[in-house]
N, C-alpha and C positions, 0 to 999 in steps of 0.2 A: 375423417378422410377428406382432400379438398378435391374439388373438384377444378379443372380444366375451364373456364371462359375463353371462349374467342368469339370478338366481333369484328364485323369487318365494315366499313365506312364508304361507301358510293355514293357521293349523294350530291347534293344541286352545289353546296360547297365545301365537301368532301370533308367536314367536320363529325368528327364524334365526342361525347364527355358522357364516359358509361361506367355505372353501378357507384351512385353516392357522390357521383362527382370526383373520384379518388385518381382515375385514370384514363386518360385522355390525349389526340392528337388530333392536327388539324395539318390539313396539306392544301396546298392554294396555289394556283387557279387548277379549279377542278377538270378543265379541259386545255390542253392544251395546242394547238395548230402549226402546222409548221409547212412552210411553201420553197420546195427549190427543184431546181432540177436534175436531170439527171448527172451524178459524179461530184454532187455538190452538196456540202456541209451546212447546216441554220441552227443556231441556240437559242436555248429559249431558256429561263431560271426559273426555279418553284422555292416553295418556303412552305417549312416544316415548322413545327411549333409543338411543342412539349406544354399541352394545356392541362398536366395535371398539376396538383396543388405539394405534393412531396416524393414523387415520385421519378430520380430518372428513370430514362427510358433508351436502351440498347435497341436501334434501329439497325434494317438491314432494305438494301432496295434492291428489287429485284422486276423482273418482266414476264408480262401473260399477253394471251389474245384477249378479244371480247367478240359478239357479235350482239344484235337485238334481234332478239325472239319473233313471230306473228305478232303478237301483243305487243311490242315494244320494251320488255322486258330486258335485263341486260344477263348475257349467258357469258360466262368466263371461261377460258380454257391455259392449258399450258402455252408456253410462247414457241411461235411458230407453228399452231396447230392450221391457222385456218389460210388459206387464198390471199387473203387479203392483209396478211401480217407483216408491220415491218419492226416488228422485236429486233430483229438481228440486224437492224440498221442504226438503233439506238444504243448509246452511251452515256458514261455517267463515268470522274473521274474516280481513283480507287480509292480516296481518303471518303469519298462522297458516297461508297457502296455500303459501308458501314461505321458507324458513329454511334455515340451517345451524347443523350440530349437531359440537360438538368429541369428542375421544374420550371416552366416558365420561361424557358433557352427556346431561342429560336436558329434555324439552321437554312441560309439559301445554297441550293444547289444547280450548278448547270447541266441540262439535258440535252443531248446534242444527236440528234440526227445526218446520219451521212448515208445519201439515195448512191446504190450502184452508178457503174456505168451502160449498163442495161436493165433490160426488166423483161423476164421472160413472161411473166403472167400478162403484161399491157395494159395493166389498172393504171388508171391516171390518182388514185385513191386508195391510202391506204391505212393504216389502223394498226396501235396497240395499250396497252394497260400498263403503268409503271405501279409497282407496288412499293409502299412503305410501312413495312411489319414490324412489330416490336418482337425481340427476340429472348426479352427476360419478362417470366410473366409476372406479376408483380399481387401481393397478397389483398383481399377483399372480401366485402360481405355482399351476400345477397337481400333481394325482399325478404327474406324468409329468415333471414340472420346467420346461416350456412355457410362455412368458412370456404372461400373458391379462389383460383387462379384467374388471374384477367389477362390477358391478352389480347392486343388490335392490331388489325391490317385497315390500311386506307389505301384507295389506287385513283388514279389522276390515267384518266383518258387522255392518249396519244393521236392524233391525229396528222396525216401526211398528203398532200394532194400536191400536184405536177400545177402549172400555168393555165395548160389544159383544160383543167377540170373546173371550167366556168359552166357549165351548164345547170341548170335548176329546172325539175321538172317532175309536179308530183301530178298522178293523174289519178281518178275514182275510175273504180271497179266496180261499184255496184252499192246499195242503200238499200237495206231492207228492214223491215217492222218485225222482230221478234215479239210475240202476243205473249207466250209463256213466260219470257224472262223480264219484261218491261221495259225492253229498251230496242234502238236504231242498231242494227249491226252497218258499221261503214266500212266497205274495205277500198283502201288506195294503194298505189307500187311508185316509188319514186324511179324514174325512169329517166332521169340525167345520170352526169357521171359527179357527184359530187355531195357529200353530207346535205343536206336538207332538212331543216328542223323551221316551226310554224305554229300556231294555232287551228284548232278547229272550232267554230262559229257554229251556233243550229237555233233556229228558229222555228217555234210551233204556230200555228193559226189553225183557228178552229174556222173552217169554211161555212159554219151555219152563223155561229154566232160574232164571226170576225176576231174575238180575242187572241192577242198573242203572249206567246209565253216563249221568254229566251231563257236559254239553258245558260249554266256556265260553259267559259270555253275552255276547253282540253290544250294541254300545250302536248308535241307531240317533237323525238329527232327520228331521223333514217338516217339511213345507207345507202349508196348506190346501190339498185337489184331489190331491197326491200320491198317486199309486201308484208301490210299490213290489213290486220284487222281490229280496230276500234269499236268499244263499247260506248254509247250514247243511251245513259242510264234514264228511261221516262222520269218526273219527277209522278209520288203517287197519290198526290191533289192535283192532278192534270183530270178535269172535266171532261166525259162521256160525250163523243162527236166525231165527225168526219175532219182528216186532219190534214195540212200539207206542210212535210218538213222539209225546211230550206237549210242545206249544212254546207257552208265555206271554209276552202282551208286558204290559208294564209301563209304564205311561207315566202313573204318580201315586198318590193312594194306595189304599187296597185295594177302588173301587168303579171303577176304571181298569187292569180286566185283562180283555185278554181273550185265551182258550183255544183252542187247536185240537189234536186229537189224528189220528193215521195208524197205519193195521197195512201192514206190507211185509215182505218176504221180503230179508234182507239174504244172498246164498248169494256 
């Protein structure tokens, strides 16, 4: 009996090549941005790519929400679930909603956004998921040697903001010393009206013995309205002492920082 595989592709560049190498897509650029106003049309093109090695691949493109989690995690929904969607503003022509791709065929598409002539929610900012699924699962083996069906989706974040929506504005909420789990809880809320994405900086000093110790940096995106909570993992050869931690977020250039500092007992 085979078994069902489906994996699906989110990722920094929305690349997947799963189980053996056998089958595979790649959708690019993993984000896409689009700026107009209101009553007014912007296109932007993506490319698809059939990176298996013998395998075509019968695609089908279709639309979701997204939002990110407290953690920043990314939550998927149907299209037009959430506030902030504009699925039903987006297009795709109808030779481009479904195609087949040979091995190693690559496919550009145009994606085209058209904003009302109003906007009843008054978001300058707006947001959705395009998906590209394969619709023939194609045969394969597992680790295990287990004969299985493969199946991928990959999805390319939509993104939509008005002229308007220049502001950038992340602010800390608070910094505290979790003892139990070994780490800084940081929470911050982006409080402009506009995507905001940044690094997070943190700095350990030991106040007896002056040693510092820098963490790696976190990269981190929002949403406008986002609150977050980040995990700032202790490392655990961090030496026994009174501590003060210095953790910057970075999100542009150097009038787009903002500081928080902690004293704790690290024993």
């Amino acid at each position: 009996m085979k078994k069902l595989f489906v994996a699906f592709s989110f990722l920094a560049y929305s690349f997947l090549c799963t189980i053996n190498a056998q089958t595979g897509v790649s959708v690019s650029p993993p984000r896409v941005y689009f700026e107009s106003e209101l009553g007014r049309s912007n296109t932007q093109q993506i490319t698809i790519t059939n990176e298996s090695v013998k395998n075509s691949l019968d695609l089908a493109v279709s639309l979701g929400d997204w939002e990110y989690d407290g953690k920043g995690e990314n939550m998927m929904y149907a299209a037009n679930t959430l506030p902030v969607s504009c699925a039903n503003w987006i297009s795709v022509k109808k030779e481009d909603s479904y195609f087949t791709l040979a091995p190693g065929e690559k496919k550009e598409i145009n994606v085209t956004i058209t904003v009302p002539n109003t906007l009843s929610d008054k978001l300058a900012t707006h947001s959705a998921v395009l998906y590209v699924s394969q619709m023939n699962p194609v045969d394969d083996i597992d680790s295990k040697g287990a004969n299985i069906k493969v199946s991928i989706r990959s999805g390319i974040k939509l993104f939509h903001k008005l002229s308007s929506a220049n502001v950038k504005k992340i602010e800390i909420q608070n910094l505290v010393y979790d003892k139990s789990n070994n780490k800084l809880s940081l929470f911050f809320e982006n409080q402009g009206n506009v995507w905001t994405d940044g690094r997070v900086y943190t700095d350990l000093v030991n106040t007896q013995t002056g040693k510092k110790t820098t963490l790696d940096n976190i990269v981190f995106y929002t949403m406008p309205g986002n609150k977050r909570e980040m995990d700032i993992v202790l490392p655990t050869t961090l030496e026994k002492g009174k501590y003060t931690a210095s953790v910057m977020i970075d999100y542009g250039d150097a009038n787009n920082l903002e500081v928080g500092e902690l004293n704790f007992n690290y024993e």
